[in-house]
Every structure is written in structure tokens, then in C-alpha cells.
N, C-alpha and C positions, 0 to 999 in steps of 0.2 A: 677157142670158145670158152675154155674151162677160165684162163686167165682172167675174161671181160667179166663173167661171173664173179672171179673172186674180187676184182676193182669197183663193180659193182656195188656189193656186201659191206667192202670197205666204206666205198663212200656213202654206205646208209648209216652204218656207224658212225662215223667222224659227224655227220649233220643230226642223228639224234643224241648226241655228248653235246652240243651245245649247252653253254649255260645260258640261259635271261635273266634279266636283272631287271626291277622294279622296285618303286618305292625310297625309302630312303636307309641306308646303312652306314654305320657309325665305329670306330674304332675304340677300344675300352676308358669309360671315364679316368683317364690321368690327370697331369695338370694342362694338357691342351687334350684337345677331342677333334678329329677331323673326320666332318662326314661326305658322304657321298648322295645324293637324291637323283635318282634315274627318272624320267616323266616318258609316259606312253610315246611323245610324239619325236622320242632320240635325241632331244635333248638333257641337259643334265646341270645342278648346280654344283660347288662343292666349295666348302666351308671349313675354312680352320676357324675351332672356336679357344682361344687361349686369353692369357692375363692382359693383350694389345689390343683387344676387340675381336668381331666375328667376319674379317673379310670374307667374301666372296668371289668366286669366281665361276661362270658361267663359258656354256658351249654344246657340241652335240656330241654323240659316242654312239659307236660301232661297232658290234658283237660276231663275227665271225669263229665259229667252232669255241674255243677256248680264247682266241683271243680278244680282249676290249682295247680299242684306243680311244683317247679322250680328245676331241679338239677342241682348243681353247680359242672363246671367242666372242667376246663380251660385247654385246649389241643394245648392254640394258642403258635408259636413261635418265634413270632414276636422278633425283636430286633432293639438296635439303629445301624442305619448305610446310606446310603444316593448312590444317581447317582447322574451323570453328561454330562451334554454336551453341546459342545460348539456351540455359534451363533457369529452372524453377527451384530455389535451393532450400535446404530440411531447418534453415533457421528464419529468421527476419534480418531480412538485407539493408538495415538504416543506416548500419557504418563499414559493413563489409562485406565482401562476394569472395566465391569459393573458384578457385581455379584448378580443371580437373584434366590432370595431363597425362596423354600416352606417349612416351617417347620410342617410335619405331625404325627400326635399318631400314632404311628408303632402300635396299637391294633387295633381302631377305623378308621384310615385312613382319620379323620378329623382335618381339620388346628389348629394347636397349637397356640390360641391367644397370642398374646405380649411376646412371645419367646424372650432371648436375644443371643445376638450372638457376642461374645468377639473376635477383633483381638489382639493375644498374640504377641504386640513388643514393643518395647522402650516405644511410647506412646501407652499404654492399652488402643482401641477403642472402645466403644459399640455401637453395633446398636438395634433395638427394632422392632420386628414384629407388623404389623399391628392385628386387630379381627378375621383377616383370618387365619393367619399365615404366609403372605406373608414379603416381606421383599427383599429391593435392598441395594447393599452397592457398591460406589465407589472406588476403591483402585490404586494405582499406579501401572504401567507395570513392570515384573520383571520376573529374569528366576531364583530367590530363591524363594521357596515356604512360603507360610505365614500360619503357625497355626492359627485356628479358636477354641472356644470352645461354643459350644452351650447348654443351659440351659433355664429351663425352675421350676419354682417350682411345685412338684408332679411329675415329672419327672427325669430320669436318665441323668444325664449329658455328652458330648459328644464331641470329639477333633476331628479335620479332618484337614488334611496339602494340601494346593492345591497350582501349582506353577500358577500364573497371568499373563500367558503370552497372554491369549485373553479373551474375554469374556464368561462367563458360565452361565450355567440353572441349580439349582441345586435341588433334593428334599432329604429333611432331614427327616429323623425318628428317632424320639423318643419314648424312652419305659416309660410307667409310671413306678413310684415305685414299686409299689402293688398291691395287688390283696384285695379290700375291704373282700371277702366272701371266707373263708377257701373251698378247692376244697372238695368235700365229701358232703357239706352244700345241705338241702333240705330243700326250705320255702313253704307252703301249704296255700294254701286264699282259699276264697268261694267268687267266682264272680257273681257282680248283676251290674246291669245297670241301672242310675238312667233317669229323664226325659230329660237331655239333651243329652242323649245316652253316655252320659260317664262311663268310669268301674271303678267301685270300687272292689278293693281286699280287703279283712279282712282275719286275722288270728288271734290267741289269742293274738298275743303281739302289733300290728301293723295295720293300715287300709291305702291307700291309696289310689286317688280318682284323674285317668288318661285317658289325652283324647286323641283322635288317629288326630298324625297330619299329616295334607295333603303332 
């Protein structure tokens, strides 16, 4: 009896040392940053963001006592492709319209820093995204349409034809190249929490040591 007792006691232990994970957690700004984003329904994205782009990778994970496994398992469909519509612009449009452009990671849904954005004519123009992704370009009025090609490195590159006859909003998606982590993949850590309350994952090959940002 005494035994079942102390088996008992144990495994009320082991189930209240679980850790949970929520939100999204990030490894220290270096020259690459890879994060973690846990979401309520056990799934999860994760994101190396370095000098090649921001792939991603997608799947579910499961928290058992101390350990997390991740399965990798990329279901999204994301692709390159864009809207538009048009506005009412801060000057008089007799010889030109304003072209007002978000370039976003069709996976992630965040701004595609320093995007370039090629107009394809006589004179090849570029323009350059801001950190955000944003991005305005001047162009002359016209009722022939002007190819665009938009690129980004680590990303798929992308043609759009729009005719200039007023002003536009435009938002751009891009698809990254690839997928860092073969679909199938399952990485397993043993999670602890050190005294600044950050997590550390270990596995046999690997340890990482990430904090949850606000």
C-alpha cells in the first residue's frame, strides 16, 4: 500500500513540472534569429530569420512532462500573388499616379524587408522596400500597362502587369523558396527553464536557449 502511495505522489509530481509553451519565443538577436510561435490549437510555426530570407516552417507539437516534439508538416498553400485598389492621391494626377506597395511573405504574413521592385521598360527602374516591406513608386499616367517584376533573395520571384491610369494600394505576396525542414521531420528537446525564465530545448544534436517575446 505504502509503495502505490509513493507512485502515486511521483506521478503528481512529474504532471505538475510540466512545462507549456505559448506565444512566440526567439533566440538572441545575432546575425540570424530563429523563432519558435506555439498557437493554442498545438500547432506551431518556426522561422529562421537570417541574410537568405525568413523561411518557414510549419506543423504540430507535443508537450509531454518535460518533453516537446515538433512535427514537421507543411500543409500551407500559400503562393505568390497580390490585390489591389484604387485611391484618391495627396497631389493632382494629370501626368502621374502614386504606386503604394506592401511586399509580404505569403507564409508568414510579414513585411518583406528591402524587396526590390523592377519596372520592365526602355529604362529598367528599380525601386527598394523599406525594413517593413513597404514601398512607394512614382510613375507616369498611361492607359498601357507597365510590367513590374518583384524579387527578393530567399524568395520566389514575381511579374504583375498593371495599367496606370490612377492611383493604387497594392499588397504583394511572396513565397519563400523552401521549406528548411523535410515534411515527415520530428525534432524532440527536453525543456528546462533557466533563472531568467527562459527555455532551453536540448536534444542530442542541438540546444537552444529562447525567450518569449512580448
Amino acid at each position: 500500500m505504502k509503495s502505490y502511495f509513493i507512485l502515486i505522489i511521483l506521478f503528481s509530481i512529474q504532471s505538475a513540472a510540466q512545462i507549456n509553451l505559448s506565444g512566440k519565443y526567439c533566440s538572441p538577436p545575432e546575425m540570424a534569429v530563429q523563432c519558435i510561435t506555439f498557437h493554442a490549437d498545438n500547432t506551431f510555426e518556426e522561422q529562421f530569420h537570417g541574410c537568405i530570407g525568413s523561411p518557414s516552417n510549419y506543423g504540430t507539437y507535443e508537450i509531454k512532462g518535460n518533453t516537446l516534439k515538433l512535427y514537421f508538416d507543411d500543409k500551407d498553400t500559400s503562393k505568390n500573388g497580390y490585390s489591389e485598389e484604387s485611391f484618391v492621391a495627396s497631389f493632382s494626377e494629370t501626368d502621374s499616379i502614386d504606386i503604394i506597395a506592401q511586399i509580404i511573405n505569403a507564409k508568414s504574413h510579414e513585411g518583406v524587408p528591402f524587396a526590390s521592385v523592377f519596372l520592365i521598360s526602355k529604362n529598367r527602374t528599380i525601386y527598394v522596400a523599406d525594413i517593413d516591406g513597404s514601398i512607394r513608386m512614382r510613375v507616369l499616367k498611361q492607359k498601357k500597362p507597365l510590367n513590374f517584376e518583384i524579387s527578393c533573395v530567399g524568395y520566389l520571384s514575381f511579374k504583375i502587369s498593371l495599367t496606370p491610369a490612377n492611383s493604387k494600394k497594392l499588397k504583394i505576396y511572396l513565397t519563400p523558396h523552401e521549406l528548411t525542414v523535410p515534411n515527415g521531420s520530428v525534432w524532440k528537446f527536453k525543456i528546462t527553464k533557466d533563472n531568467n525564465n527562459r527555455v532551453i530545448l536540448k536534444s542530442q544534436e542541438s540546444s537552444y536557449v529562447l525567450s518569449k517575446m512580448e
